[in-house]
N, C-alpha and C positions, 0 to 999 in steps of 0.2 A: 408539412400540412399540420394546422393545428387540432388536437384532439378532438375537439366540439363538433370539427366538420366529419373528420373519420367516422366517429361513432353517426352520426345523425346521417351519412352519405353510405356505411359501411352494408349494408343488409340488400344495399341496391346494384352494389357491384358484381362484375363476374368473377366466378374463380376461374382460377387460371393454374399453371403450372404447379406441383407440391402443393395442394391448397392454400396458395394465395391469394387477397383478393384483388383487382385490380380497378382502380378507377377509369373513366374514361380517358383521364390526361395522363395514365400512365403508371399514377402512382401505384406501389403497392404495397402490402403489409399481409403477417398470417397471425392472426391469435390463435392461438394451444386450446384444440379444441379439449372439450369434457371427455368427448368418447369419439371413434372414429364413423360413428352412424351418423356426427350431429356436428360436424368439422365447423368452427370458426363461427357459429351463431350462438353466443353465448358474452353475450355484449355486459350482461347484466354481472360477469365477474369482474369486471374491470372497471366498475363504479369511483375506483379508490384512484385512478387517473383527475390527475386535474386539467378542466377544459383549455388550462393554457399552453399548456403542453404541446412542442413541434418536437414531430415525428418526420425525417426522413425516410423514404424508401426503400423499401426490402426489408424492412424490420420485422424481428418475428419475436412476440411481446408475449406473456408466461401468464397463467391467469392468477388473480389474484395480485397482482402487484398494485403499490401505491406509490404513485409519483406526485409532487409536489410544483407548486407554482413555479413561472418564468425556468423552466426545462428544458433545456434542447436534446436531442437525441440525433447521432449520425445515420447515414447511411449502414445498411446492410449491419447493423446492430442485433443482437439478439439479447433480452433482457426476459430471464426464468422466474419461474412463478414464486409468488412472495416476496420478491422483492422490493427494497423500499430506498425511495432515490428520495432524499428531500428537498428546500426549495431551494432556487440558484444555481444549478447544476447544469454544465455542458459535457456532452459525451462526444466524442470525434465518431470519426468512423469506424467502423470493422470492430466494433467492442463487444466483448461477449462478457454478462455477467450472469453468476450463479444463481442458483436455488438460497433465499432467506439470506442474501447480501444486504447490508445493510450501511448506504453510502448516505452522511449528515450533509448541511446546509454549507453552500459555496461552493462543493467539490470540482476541479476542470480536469479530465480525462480526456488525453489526446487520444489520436490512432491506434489502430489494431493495442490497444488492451485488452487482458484476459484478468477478471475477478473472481476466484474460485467461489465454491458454496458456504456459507456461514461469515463471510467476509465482514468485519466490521470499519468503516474506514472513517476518521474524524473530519468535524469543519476545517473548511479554508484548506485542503490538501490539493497539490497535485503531483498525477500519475503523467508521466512523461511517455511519449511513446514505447511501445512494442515491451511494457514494463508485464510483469506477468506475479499477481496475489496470488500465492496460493489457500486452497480450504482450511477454513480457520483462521487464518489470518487478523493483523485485530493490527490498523496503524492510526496512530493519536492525530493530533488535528494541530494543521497550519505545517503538515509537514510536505516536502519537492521531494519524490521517489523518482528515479534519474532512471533515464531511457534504458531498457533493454534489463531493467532487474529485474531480479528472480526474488521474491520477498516470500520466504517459508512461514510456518507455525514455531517460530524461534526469533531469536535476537539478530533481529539482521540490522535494525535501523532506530537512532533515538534521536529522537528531539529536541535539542540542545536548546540553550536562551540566548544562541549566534545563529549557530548553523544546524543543519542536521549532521550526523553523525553517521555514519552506514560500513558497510563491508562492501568495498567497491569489486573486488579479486582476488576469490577467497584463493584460490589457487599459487596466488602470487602471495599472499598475507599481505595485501593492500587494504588500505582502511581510508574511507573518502572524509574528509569535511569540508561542506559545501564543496567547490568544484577543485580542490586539492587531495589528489591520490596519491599515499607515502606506508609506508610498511610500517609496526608497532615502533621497531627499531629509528627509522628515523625520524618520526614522530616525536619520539621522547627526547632524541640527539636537538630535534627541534626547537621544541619546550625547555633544554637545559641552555641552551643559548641562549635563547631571551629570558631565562631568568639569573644566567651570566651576567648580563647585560649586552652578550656579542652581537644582537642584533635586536631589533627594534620590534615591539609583539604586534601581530597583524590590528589593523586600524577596530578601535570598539573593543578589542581583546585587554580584559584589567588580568592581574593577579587569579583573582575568582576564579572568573571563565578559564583559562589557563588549567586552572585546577580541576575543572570541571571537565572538560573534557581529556587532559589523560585519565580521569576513570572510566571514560565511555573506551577510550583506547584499547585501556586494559581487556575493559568486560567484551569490548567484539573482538580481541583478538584470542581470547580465550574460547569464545565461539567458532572461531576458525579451527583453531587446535581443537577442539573438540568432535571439529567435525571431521577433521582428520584423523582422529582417536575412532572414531567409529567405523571409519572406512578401513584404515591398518593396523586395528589394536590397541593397548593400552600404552603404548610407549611413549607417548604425552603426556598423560595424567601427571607426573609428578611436578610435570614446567607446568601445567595450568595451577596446582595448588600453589609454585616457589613463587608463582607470578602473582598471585591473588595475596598473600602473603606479604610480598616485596613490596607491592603498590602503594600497601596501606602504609607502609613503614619511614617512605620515604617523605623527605622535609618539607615537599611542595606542598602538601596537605596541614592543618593545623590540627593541633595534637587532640582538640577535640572530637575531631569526626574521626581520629582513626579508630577507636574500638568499633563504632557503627559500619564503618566501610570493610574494617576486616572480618567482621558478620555478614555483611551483606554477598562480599567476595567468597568467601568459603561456602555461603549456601548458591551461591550461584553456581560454583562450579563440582558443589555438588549433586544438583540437581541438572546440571547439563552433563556429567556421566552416569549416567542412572544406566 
């Protein structure tokens, strides 16, 4: 149903179960009331909805929020107060986002997604099913976060000028680009083959990009180890500094960027053992 009718239809309906309201055709929806005296009439905080806006059924909408043109919103949705959806946006079903989420223009959000609180999420992204933002969170724009991931307040995922780049299985030391999951190790085994020549480099893959992404390699897999350094100790730290170290050293890189890269590597990985 679209916004314009809810709100101009909304004050005539019954409530119903959990103070929801119900229309006669069934539909329902609960706005987060002000106080528990004055449940769900309180139309005047949700001004910041645009009337184009389709709202599915059982939603239960956070006051103060601002949604933006041609919106859809799933079923049984729940969307916390201040939050701000902008325009072009499709949300599947069963999504729950935070308190002061802050999702930009294009975004597509399948099924049962979970956006924690303070969430910032860039244009043109999508969240793939049963994917799960954690609070604070902050992911760039034009980026495909892959079903069923866990994205913390850290280096899970970068935005390459191919593919994206992610920690597919931190448990395994798998490391994704685009839909190829391979550990640091064979990764680099990879990468030295085609610049052998033993094999031919993925289609749109130059020299560059090549280069470009074994430093995404390095920096998430030093995030792995780190996170393993946290869970049993320090017994890591010294392979995240030979590795940070090693990366920049090595001939795939042009002699240029190495002083900047072995800057960038050593504060990364000293700020990821903190």
């Amino acid at each position: 149903m679209k916004w314009k009718q809810i709100k101009e239809e909304y004050n005539d309906w019954n409530f119903c179960v959990d103070n929801y309201r119900k229309s006669p055709d069934g539909f329902r929806i609960k706005l987060s009331p002000r106080s528990m005296h004055a449940p769900g009439d309180n139309l005047q905080d949700y001004a910041g909805i645009n009337d184009s806006t389709t709202i599915y059924s059982e939603c239960i909408i956070g006051r103060h929020v601002s949604i933006g043109e041609c919106v859809d919103i799933g079923k049984k949705c729940i969307i916390s107060e201040y939050t701000v959806i902008a325009t072009n946006a499709t949300i599947g079903n069963h999504v729950h986002i935070g308190k002061h989420a802050y999702l930009r223009e294009s975004i597509g959000v399948e099924s049962n997604v979970i956006i924690g609180d303070r969430v910032i999420i860039g244009c043109d992204t999508r969240l793939l099913e049963g994917c799960k933002i954690e609070d604070n969170a902050k992911i760039g724009s034009m980026c495909d976060i892959h079903r069923n991931a866990i994205i913390k307040n850290s280096l899970t995922h970068i935005n390459g000028s191919k593919h994206t780049c992610f920690i597919a299985d931190p448990a395994n030391g798998q490391i994704g680009i685009g839909c190829h999951y391979l550990t640091k190790n064979e990764w680099i085994e990879r990468f030295n083959s085609i610049l052998n020549g033993e094999i031919p480099p993925h289609i749109g893959y130059s020299m560059e990009a090549i280069a470009e992404y074994y430093r995404y390699i390095i920096l998430l897999d030093i995030e792995i180890k780190s996170q393993q350094a946290r869970s049993h100790g320090n017994e890591y730290i010294d392979s995240l500094i030979k590795d940070a170290r090693h990366a920049t050293n090595r001939s795939i890189y042009h002699k240029s960027q190495g002083t900047t890269w072995r800057k960038n590597y050593e504060n990364a990985v000293a700020n990821i053992i903190k």
